[in-house]
C-alpha positions in Angstrom: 54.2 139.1 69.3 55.5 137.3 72.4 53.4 137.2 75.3 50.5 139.5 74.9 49.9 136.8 72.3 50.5 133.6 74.2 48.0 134.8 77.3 45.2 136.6 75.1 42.1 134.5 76.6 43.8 135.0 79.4 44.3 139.0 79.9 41.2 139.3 77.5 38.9 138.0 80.1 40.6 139.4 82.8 40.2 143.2 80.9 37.0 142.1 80.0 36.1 141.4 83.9 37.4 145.2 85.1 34.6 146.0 82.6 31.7 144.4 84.0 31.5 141.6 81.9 32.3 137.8 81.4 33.9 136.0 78.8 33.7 132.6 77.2 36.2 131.5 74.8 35.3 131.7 71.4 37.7 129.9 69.2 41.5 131.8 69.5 39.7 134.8 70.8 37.1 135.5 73.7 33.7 136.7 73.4 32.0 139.1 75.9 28.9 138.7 77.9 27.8 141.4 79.1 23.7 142.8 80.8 22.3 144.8 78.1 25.6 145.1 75.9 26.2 143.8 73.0 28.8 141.1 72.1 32.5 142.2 71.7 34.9 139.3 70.0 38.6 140.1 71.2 41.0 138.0 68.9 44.5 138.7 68.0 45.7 139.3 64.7 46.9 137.5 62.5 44.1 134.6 62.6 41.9 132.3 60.8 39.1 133.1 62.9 38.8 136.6 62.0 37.0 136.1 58.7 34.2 134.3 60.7 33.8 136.6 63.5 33.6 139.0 61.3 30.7 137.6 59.6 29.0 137.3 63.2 30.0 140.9 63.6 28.3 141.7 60.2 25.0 140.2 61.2 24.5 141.1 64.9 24.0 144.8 65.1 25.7 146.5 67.8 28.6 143.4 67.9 32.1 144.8 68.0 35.5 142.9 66.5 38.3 143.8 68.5 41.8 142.9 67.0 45.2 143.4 68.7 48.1 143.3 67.1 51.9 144.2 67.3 50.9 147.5 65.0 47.5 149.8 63.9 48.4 149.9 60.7 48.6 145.9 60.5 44.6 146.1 61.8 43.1 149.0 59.6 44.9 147.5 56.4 43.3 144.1 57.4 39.6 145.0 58.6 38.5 147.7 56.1 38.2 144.9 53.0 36.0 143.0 55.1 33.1 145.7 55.7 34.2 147.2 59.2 34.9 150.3 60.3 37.2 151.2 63.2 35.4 152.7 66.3 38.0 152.8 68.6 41.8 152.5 69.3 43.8 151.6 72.6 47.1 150.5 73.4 48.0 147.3 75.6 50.6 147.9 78.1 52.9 145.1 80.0 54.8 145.5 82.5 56.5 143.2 85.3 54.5 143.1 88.1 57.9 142.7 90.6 59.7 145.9 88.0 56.8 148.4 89.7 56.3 150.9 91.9 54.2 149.5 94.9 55.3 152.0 98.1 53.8 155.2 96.7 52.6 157.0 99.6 49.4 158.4 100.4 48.7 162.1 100.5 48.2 163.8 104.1 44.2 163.1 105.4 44.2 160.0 102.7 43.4 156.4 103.3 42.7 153.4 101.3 40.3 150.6 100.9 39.8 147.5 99.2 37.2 145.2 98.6 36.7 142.0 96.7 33.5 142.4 93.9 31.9 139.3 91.9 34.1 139.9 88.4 36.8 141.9 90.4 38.7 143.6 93.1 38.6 147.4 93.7 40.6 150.3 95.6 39.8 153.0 96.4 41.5 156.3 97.7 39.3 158.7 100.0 40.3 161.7 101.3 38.7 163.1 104.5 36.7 160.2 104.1 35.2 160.8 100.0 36.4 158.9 97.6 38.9 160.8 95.0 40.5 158.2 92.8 39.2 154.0 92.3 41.2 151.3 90.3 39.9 147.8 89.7 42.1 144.5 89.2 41.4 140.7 87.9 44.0 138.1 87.9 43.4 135.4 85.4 45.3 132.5 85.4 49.0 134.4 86.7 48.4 137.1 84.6 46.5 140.2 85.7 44.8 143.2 84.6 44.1 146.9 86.0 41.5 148.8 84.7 38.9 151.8 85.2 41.4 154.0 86.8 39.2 156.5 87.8 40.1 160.1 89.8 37.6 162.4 90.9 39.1 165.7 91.5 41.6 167.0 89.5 42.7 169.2 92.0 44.4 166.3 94.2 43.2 163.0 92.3 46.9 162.2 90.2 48.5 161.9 93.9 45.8 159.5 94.9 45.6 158.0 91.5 49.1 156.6 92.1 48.6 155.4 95.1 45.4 153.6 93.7 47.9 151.9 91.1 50.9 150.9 93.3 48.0 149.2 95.3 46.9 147.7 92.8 50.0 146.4 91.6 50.6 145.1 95.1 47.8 143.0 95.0 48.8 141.8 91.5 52.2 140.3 93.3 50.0 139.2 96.5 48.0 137.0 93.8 50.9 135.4 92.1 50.3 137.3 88.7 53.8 137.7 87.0 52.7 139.9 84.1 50.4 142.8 84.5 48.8 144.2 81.4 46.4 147.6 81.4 44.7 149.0 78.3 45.0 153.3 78.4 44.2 155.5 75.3 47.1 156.3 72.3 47.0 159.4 74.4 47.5 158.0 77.9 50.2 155.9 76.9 53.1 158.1 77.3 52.2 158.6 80.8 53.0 154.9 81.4 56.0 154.2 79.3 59.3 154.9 81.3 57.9 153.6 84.6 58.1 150.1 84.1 55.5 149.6 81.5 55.9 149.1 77.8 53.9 149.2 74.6 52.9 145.3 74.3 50.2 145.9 71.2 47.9 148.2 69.9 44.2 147.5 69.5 41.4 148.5 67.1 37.7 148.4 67.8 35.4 147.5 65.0 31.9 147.9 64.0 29.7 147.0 61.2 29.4 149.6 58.5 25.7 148.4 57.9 
């Protein structure tokens, strides 16, 4: 399991922060705060509080269970007895923050700014002066997360969206954060892997199935 394991509140609130929302720890796990949204319970798997959170799942309509875990399989074998039903998957990468890319030029006519937010810091590529491609950041405790990659026009946004993401990475290593973790879909993930990042853990989203 190694280290996704060891920093979980840690990363958890930090993902859960590039989301909008705040965290307090809830037993081995965090628990999501969030205006208008319903409660989300990050815990990794295995775990003696899963049985319990799962209850509070059970009985909050709306409340999600999210369990990470070294493999899928592992969290769909272990949820399904329990009366949840998987929502979602996503894959945790980790990478180095000092093993990335951080000098990836802008395109011709593009510029960059940054600005810090309450739960976060953002970047944001504009060409000509609109924006084309936005990346937030949160370092918890040494460890950071990048999330909400966004990039507005496909005809030039993957050029900008890399330069979004070396930034980003740069201000992971201007903030002290040693380990970078970003959450992408099963799909995105081979995009990353090869770069610098790796496959820390996969995640499962759960509801209730009443």
């Amino acid at each position: 399991m190694g280290t996704w394991l060891a920093t979980l509140q840690d990363w958890a609130a930090a993902w859960a922060a590039v989301r909008d929302r705040e965290t307090t720890v809830d037993g081995a796990g965090v628990r999501t705060i969030g205006w208008h949204a319903p409660a989300e319970y990050i815990l990794g798997w295995p775990g003696d509080d899963i049985p319990r959170v799962a209850d509070q799942v059970r009985s909050h309509p709306g409340a999600m269970l999210t369990l990470v875990a070294d493999q899928a399989e592992d969290l769909l074998d272990e949820a399904a007895p329990v009366g949840l039903v998987p929502v979602k998957r996503a894959v945790l990468l980790m990478a180095s923050t000092a093993g990335l890319e951080t000098s990836t030029a802008l395109p011709e006519n593009g510029g960059l700014e940054e600005a810090p937010m309450d739960l976060y810091e953002v970047v944001e590529a504009t060409e000509f002066g609109r924006p084309v491609a936005s990346g937030r950041i949160r370092v918890e405790n040494g460890v950071a997360v990048i999330g909400s990659l966004k990039t507005h026009h496909p005809e030039t946004g993957p050029a900008f969206g890399r330069a979004v993401l070396a930034a980003l990475v740069e201000e992971a290593y201007v903030h002290g954060a040693d380990t970078l973790f970003t959450i992408v879909s099963e799909r995105q993930a081979s995009g990353y892997t090869g770069t610098g990042w790796t496959i820390a853990a996969h995640i499962v989203t759960f509801r209730s199935t009443e």
